[in-house]
C-alpha positions as CSV (number, residue, x, y, z in Angstrom):
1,X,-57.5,-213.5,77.5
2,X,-58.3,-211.3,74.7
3,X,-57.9,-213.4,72.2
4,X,-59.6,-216.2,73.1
5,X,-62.7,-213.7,73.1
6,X,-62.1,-213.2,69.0
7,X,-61.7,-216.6,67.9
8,X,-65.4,-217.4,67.9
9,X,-66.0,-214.4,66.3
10,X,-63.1,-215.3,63.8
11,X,-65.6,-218.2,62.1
12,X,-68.2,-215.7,61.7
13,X,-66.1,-212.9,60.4
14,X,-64.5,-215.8,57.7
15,X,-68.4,-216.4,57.0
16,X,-69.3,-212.9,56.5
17,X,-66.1,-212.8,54.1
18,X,-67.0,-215.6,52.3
19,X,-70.8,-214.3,51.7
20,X,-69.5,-210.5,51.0
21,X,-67.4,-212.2,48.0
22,X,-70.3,-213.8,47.1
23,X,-72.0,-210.8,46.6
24,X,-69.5,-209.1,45.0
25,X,-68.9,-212.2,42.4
26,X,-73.0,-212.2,42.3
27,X,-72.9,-208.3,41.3
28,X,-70.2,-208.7,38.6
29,X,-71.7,-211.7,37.1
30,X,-75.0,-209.8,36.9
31,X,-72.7,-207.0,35.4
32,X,-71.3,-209.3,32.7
33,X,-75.1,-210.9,32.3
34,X,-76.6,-207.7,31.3
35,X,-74.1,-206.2,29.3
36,X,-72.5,-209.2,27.2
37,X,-75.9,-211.0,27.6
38,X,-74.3,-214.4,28.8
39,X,-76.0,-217.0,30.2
40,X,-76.4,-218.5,33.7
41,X,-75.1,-221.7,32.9
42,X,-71.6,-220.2,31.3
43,X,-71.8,-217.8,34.1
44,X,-71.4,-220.1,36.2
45,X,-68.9,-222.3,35.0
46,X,-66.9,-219.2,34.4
47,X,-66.9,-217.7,38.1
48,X,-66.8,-220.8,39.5
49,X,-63.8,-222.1,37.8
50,X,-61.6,-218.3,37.4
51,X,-63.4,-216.3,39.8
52,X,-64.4,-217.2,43.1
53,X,-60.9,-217.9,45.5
54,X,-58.9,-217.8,42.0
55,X,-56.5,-215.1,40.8
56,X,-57.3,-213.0,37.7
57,X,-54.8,-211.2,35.9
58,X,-52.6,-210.9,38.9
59,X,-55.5,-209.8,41.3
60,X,-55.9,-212.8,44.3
61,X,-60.1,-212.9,45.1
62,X,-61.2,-213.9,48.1
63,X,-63.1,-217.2,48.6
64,X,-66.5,-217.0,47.7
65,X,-69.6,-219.2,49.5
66,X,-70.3,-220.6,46.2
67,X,-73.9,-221.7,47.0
68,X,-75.0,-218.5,48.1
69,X,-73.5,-216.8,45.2
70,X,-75.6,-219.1,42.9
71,X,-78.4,-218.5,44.8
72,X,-78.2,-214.7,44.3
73,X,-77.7,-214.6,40.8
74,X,-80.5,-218.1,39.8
75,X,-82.7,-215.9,41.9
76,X,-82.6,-212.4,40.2
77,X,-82.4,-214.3,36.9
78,X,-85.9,-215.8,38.1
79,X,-87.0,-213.0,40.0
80,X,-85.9,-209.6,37.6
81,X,-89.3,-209.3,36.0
82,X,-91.2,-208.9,39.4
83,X,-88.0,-207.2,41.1
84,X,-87.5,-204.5,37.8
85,X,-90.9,-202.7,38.7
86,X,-90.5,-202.7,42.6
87,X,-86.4,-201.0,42.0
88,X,-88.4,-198.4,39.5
89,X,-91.3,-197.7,41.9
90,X,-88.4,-197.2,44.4
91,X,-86.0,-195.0,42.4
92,X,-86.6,-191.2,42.4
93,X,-88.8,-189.9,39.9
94,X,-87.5,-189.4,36.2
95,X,-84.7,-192.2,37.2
96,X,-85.9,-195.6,35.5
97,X,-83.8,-198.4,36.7
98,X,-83.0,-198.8,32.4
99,X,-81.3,-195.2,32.4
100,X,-79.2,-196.2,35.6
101,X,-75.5,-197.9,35.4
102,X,-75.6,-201.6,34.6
103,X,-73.2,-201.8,37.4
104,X,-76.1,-200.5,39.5
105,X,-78.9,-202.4,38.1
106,X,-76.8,-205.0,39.1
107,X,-76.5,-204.1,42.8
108,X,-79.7,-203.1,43.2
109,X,-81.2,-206.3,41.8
110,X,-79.0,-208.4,44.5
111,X,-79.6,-206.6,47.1
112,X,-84.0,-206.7,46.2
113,X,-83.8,-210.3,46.0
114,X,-81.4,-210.9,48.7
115,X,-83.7,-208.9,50.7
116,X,-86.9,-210.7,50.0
117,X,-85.5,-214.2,50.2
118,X,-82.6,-214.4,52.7
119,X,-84.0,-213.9,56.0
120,X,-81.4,-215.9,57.6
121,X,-79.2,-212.6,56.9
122,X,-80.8,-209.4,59.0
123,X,-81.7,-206.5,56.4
124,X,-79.5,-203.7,57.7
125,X,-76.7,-206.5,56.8
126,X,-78.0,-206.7,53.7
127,X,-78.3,-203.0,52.7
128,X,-74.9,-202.0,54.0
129,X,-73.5,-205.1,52.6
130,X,-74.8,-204.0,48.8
131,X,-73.5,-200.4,49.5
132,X,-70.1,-201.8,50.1
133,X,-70.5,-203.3,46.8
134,X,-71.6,-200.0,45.0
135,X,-68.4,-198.4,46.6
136,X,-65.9,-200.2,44.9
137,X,-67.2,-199.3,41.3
138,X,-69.3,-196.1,41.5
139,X,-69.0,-192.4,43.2
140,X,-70.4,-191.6,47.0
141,X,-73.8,-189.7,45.3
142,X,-74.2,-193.3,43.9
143,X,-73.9,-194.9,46.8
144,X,-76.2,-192.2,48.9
145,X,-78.8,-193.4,45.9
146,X,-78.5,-197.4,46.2
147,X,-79.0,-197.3,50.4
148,X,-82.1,-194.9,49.6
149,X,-83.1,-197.5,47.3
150,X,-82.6,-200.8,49.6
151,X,-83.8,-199.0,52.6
152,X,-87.2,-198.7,51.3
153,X,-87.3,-202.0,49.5
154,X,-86.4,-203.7,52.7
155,X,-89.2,-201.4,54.3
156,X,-91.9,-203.5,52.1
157,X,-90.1,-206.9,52.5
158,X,-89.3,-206.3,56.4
159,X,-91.5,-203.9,58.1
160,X,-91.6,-205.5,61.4
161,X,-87.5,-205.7,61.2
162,X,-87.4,-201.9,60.1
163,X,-90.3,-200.7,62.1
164,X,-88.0,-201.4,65.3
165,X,-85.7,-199.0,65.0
């Protein structure tokens, strides 16, 4: 009886798989973006044909929702020179996002535009999702510093969702 209570939940939880690789593909092709200054069109084709559901160097990753991925990283590309100021505003003082980690830039970009323009995910999903992300490539402090960061960028994108409790 049990189980027939998780298999609906199973679709959703392959979903929610599918759209956390997606962000974690989104994050590193932002990375690679920033640092090796490749394009969107390459980045692309490279994560799309190596990356997302492929094996690299021995590592298996798991199936990506490839639309959502593109939408993540066409959007910050579009998006970074309104979303840059709004990250600094929300950064503590004597932090601009320029002096943080690419690898945090990164993060914090998806997670600003994710939050502005996918309302079809809630924002607490959002945030905790992009804190995930941090955590596999940067220390706890980090981490403490990217959910500060989201939570009050959500805050101006979705009061009414954060002003419930």
């Amino acid at each position: 009886m049990a189980e027939s209570r998780k298999k609906p939940a199973a679709g959703a939880d392959k979903k929610a798989n599918r759209r956390g690789a997606a962000r974690l593909a989104a994050v590193q092709a932002l990375y690679q973006m920033d640092i090796a200054g490749s394009g969107i069109n390459d980045i692309f084709a490279e994560f799309e044909s190596h990356w997302l559901g492929g094996e690299v160097e021995g590592e298996k990753y798991l199936p990506a929702e490839a639309a959502f991925f593109r939408d993540i990283v066409a959007g910050v590309v579009r998006d970074q020179a309104r979303l840059d100021p709004m990250i600094d505003e929300a950064l503590s003082k004597g932090w601009p996002l320029k002096r943080i980690d690419a690898i945090l830039r990164a993060v914090l970009r998806a997670g600003s535009y994710e939050l502005e323009h996918r309302m079809d995910v809630p924002g607490r999903v959002v945030v905790s999702e992009y804190v995930d992300v941090a955590n596999a490539f940067v220390e706890r402090e980090e981490t403490g510093m990217v959910n500060a960061v989201l939570d009050q960028i959500a805050r101006q994108f979705r009061a009414d969702e954060f002003s419930r409790g």
